[in-house]
N, C-alpha and C positions, 0 to 999 in steps of 0.2 A: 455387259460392257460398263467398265467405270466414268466413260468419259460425259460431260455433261456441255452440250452445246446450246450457248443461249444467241445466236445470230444465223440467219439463212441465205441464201444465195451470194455467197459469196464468189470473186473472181476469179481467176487462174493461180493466183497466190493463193487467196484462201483456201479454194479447193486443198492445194496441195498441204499447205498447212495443217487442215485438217482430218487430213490422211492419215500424215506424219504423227498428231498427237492421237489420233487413235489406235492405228497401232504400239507405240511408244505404252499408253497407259494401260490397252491388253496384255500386252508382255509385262509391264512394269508391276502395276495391280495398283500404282498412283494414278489420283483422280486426274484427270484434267477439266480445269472449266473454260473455255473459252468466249470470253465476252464478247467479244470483236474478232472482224475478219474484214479487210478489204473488198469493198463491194467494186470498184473503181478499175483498171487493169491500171499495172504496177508495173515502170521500168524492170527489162530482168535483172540487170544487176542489183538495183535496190533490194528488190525481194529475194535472188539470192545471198546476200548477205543477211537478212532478216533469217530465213531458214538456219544458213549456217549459222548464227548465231540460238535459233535457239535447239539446233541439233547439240550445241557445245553446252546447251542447258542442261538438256537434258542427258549428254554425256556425264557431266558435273554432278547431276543428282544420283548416275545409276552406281559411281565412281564413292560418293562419300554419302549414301544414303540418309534416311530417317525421313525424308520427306512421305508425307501423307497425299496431299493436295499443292496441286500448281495450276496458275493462275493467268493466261495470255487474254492480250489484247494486242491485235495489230490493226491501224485506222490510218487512211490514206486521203488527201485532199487537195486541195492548194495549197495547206502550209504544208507539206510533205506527206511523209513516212513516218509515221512513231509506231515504237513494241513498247511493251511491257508485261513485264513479267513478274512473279511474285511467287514463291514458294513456302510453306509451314515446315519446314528442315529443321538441323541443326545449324544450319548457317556453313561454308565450307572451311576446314583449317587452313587451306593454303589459300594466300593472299588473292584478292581479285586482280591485280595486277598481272600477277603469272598465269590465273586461270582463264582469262579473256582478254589477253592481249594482242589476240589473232583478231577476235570479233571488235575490240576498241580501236583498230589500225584501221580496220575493211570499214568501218564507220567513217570514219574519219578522211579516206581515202574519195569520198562520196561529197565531202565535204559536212558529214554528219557527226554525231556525238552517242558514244553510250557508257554509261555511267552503270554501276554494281556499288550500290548498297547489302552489304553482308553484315549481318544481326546475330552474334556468335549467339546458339541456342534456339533464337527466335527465326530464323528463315533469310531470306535475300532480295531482293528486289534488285531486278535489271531494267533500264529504263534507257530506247534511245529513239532517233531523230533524226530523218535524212532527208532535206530538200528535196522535191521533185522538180 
């Protein structure tokens, strides 16, 4: 298995989460590191908007390839919800606007924020925030 988990017991989100990135990276044959995982239990909508977002990750990566290693962290608290993600890609040709404007809406609908920094060459970083 490529995947490399550095956090344990995680909650009903995590679990599921890292489910998802290990199968994702058996099939893929990209690494996944996972930092962070919700130890906490996590409104469902929040965390399904967290997955859907980064199932639309990792659609994005299987869609325009070159990624090696991908990078999540998802950490839950009193200040809320935060993801983050980070990939070594080519970065994607089609604007983040069009490619995560489903998961930038479902954020925001929460009253949360997620932002895509795309690094033509150099990789992407998704990064967002959702009030508990």
């Amino acid at each position: 298995m490529v995947m490399q988990l550095y956090v344990t017991e995680p909650d009903a989100l995590g679990s599921t989460l890292e489910t998802l990135a290990q199968e994702w990276s058996a099939r893929t044959g990209v690494v996944v590191e996972i930092w962070a995982l919700p130890r906490a239990p996590v409104p469902g909508e929040a965390g399904e908007v967290v997955r859907y977002t980064i199932r639309t990750v990792f659609d994005q990566i299987e869609t325009y390839g070159g990624t090696r290693r991908l990078s999540i962290a998802v950490t839950s608290g009193d200040y809320g919800l935060r993801l983050t993600i980070s990939h070594d890609g080519e970065g994607f040709p089609v604007p983040a606007g069009e490619r995560f404007a489903v998961p930038v809406a479902r954020f925001a609908s929460l009253r949360g924020k997620l932002t895509v920094n795309d690094v033509h060459g150099a990789g992407t970083t998704i990064t967002g925030a959702i009030p508990l």
